[in-house]
C-alpha positions in Angstrom: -5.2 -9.0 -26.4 -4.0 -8.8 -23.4 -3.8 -11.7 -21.0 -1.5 -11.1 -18.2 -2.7 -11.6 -15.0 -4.2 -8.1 -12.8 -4.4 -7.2 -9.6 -7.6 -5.0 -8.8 -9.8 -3.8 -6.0 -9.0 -2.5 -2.4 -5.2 -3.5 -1.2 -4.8 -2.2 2.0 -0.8 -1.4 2.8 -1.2 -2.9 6.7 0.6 -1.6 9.5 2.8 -4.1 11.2 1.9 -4.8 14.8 4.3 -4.9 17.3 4.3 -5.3 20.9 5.9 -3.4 23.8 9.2 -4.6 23.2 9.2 -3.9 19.4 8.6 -7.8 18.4 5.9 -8.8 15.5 2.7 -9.2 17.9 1.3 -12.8 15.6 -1.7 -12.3 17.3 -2.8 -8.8 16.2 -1.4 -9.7 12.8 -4.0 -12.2 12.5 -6.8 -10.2 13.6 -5.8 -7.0 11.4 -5.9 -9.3 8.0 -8.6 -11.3 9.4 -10.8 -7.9 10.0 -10.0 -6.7 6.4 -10.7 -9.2 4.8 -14.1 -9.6 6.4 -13.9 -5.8 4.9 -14.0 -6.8 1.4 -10.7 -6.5 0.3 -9.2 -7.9 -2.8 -5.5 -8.7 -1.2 -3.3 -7.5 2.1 0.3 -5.6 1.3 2.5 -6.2 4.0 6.1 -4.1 4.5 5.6 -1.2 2.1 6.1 2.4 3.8 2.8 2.1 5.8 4.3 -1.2 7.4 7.5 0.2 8.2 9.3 -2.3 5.7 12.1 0.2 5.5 12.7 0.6 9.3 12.3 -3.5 10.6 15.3 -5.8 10.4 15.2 -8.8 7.8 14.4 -11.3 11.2 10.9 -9.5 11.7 10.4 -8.8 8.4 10.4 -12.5 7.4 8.3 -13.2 10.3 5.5 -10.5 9.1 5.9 -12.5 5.8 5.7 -16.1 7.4 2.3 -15.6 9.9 0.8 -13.6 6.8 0.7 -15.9 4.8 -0.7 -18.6 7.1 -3.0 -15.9 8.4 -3.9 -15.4 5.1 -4.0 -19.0 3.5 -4.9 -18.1 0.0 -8.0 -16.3 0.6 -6.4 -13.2 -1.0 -2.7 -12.3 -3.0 -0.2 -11.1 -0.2 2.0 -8.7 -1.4 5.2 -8.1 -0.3 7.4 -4.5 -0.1 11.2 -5.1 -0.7 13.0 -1.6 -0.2 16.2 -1.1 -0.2 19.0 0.9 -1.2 20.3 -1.3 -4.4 18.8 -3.7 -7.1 20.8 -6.7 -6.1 19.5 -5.8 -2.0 16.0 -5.7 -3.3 16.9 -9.0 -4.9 18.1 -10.5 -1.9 15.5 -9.8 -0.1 12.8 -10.7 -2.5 14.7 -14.2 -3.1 14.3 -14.7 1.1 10.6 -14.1 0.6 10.5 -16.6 -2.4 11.8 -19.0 -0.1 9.1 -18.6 2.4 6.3 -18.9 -0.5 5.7 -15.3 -1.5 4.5 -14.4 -5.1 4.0 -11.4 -5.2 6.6 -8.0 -4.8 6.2 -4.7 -4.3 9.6 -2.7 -4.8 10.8 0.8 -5.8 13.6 1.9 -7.4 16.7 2.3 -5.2 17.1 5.3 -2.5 20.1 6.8 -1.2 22.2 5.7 -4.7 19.4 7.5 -6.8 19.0 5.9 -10.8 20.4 8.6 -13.1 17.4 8.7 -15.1 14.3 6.9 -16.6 16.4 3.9 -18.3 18.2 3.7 -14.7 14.3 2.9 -13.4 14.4 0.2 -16.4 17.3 -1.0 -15.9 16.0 -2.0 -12.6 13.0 -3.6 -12.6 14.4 -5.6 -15.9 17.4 -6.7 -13.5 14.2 -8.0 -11.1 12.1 -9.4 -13.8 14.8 -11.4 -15.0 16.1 -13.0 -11.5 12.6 -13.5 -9.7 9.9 -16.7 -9.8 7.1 -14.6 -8.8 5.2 -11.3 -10.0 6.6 -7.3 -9.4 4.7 -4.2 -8.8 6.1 -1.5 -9.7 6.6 1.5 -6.8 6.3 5.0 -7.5 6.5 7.2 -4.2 9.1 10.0 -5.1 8.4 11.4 -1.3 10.8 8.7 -0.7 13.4 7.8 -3.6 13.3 11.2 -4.8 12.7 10.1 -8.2 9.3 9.8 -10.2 8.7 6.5 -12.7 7.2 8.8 -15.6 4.3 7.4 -17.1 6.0 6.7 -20.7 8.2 4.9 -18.1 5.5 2.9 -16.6 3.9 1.9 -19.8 7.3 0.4 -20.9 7.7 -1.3 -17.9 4.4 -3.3 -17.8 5.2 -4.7 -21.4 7.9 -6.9 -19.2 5.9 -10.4 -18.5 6.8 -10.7 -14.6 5.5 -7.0 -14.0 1.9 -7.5 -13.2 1.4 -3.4 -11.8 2.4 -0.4 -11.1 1.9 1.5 -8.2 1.3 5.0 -8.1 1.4 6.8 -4.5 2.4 10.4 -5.8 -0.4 13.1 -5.3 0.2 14.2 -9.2 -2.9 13.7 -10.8 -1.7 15.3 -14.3 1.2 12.3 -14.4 -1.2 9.5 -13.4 -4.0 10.6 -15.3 -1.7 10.4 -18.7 -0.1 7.0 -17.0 -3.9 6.0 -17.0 -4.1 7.0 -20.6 -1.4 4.7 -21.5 -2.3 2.1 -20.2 -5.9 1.3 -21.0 -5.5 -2.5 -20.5 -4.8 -2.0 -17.2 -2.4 -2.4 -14.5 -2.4 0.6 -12.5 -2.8 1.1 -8.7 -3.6 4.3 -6.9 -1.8 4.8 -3.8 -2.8 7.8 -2.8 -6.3 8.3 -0.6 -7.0 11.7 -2.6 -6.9 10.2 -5.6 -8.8 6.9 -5.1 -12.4 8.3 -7.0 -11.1 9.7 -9.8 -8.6 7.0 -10.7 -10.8 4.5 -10.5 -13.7 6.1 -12.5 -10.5 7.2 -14.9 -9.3 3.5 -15.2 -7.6 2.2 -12.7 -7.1 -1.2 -11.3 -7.5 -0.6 -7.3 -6.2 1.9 -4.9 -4.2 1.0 -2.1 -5.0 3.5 0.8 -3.7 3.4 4.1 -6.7 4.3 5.9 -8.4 1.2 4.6 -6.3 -0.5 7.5 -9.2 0.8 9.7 -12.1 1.2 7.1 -12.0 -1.7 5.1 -15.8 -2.0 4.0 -15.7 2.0 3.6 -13.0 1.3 0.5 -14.7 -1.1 -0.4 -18.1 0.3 -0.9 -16.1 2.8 -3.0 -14.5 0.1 -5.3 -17.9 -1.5 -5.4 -19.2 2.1 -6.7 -16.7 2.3 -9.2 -18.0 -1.2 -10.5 -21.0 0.0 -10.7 -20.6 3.0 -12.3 -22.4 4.5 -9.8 -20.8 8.0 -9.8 -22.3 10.3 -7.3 -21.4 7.3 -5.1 -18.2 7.5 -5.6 -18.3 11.6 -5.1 -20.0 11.1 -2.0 -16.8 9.0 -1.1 -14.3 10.4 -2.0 -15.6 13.8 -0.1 -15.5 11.4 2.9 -11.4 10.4 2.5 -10.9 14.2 1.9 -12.3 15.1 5.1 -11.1 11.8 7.5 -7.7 12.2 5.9 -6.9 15.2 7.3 -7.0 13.0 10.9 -2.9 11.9 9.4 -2.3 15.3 10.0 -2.1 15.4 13.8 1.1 14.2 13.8 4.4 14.0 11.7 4.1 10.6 12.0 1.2 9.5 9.8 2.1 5.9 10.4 1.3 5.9 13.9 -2.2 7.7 13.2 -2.9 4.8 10.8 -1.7 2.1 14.2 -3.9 4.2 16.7 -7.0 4.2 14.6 -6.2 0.4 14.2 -5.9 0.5 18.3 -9.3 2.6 19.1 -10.4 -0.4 16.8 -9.3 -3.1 19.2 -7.2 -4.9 16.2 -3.5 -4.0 17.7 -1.6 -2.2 20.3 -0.2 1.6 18.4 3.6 0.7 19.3 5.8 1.7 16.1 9.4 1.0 15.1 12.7 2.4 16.9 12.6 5.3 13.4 8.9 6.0 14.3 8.0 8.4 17.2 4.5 7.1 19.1 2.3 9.9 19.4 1.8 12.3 22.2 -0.8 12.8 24.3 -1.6 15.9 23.1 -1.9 14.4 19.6 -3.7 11.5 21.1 -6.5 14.4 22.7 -6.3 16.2 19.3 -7.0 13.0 17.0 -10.1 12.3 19.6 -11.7 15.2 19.2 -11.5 15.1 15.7 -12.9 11.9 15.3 -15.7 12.9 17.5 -16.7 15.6 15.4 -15.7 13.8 11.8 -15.7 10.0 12.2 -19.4 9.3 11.8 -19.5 10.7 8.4 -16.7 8.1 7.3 -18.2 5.5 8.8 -21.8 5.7 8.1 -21.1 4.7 4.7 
């Protein structure tokens, strides 16, 4: 039987606020996991790809780390993304967090020096499992590392005592459906908005969905769905993310859709990091006039 502890339910992957002059605005921090929360989710994951973990320096990234988890005081799990370009810089990186009190890590395998294969993905997150206190997810998101974690792969890797998840943010339903199949004691996260209703009615854990940054209680209605078994529910959903999803599209920079929805919220200001272009006006006029037409639908659940 299987014991090991589980992450489930809605994680969103927050944005990180930032002021005008590109510093960690505290203040909007709080009010963005304070206003999740109150959302109904099951825990906050700070620094992944929606945060911009890869693009802030190690100085504001332990500062995200340090105000999120006083802001969040063990209400939920704070996870925490450690991407880098090497095993032993993920290492480093995660060992800084230890220090500060994190548990829990998100990381995927090493960009730029790519792992030769699927043992090179093993070889990894054993290296991690082996030299960290605290639990690991495990990162799939080949849109970025250019490499997937099969789901033979994945199965392997849970069977390692420190890795508590994987998390799946590919759009390839064929390869998580059979990862789902594999691992029917659980363990798996969906990261990918498309996929949130059918992995959870297939299995899965949670779903970690950017958009839940500005629609907490939507996701969750959707997770509380799946608990339910409540399927046209979780139809009527999911035909909800298809069509409010296609708001990221406005811009090449999905990221800073995600901060000005967070904006027209009144939880932040939409300034992004130095790598991340703010959006134009004209994209600004576009989004608006999409929401005007779509954004009732979303939220009326």
């Amino acid at each position: 039987m299987d014991t090991k502890e589980r992450l489930r339910g809605i994680i969103p992957p927050l944005v990180t606020p930032l002021d005008e002059n590109r510093n960690i605005d505290k203040k909007s921090l709080k009010k963005l996991i304070d206003y999740c929360i109150d959302g109904g989710v099951s825990g906050i994951f700070v620094l992944g790809s929606c945060g911009e973990g890869s693009a802030l320096g190690i100085e504001k990234k332990k500062t995200v780390v340090k105000y999120a988890l006083k802001y969040i005081n063990g209400r939920v799990p704070l996870l925490v993304g450690a991407l880098e370009t090497s095993s032993e810089k993920v290492l480093e990186e995660i060992k800084i967090y230890e220090n500060l009190g994190a548990k829990y890590f998100v990381s995927a395998v090493p960009y730029y020096l790519e792992p030769e294969d699927q043992k090179g993905i093993i070889k990894h997150y054993q290296f991690l499992t082996e030299n960290i206190k605290g639990k690991l997810i495990a990162y799939n998101i080949p849109s970025y590392v250019h490499y997937d974690i099969l789901p033979q792969t994945m199965k392997y890797l849970l069977k390692f005592p420190r890795l508590i998840a994987i998390k799946d943010s590919t759009s390839n339903w064929s390869l998580f459906q059979k990862a789902l199949v594999l691992n029917k004691t659980g363990g798996m996260l969906s990261g990918n908005e498309d996929l949130c209703g059918a992995a959870l009615i297939f299995g899965a854990d949670g779903c970690v969905p950017c958009l839940a940054n500005a629609y907490p209680n939507f996701y969750s209605k959707l997770y509380r769905c799946a608990g339910e078994g409540d399927i046209e529910g979780i139809k009527e959903c999911q035909e909800a993310i298809i069509q409010m999803k296609k708001v990221l599209e406005f811009s090449k920079n999905w990221i800073a859709v995600v901060k000005y929805l967070c904006f027209r919220k009144g939880l932040m200001q939409p300034y992004t990091s130095f790598d991340v272009s703010e959006l134009s006006k004209e994209e600004k006029e576009n989004i608006e006039d999409y929401l005007m037409k779509n954004e009732y639908s979303f939220t009326k659940k």
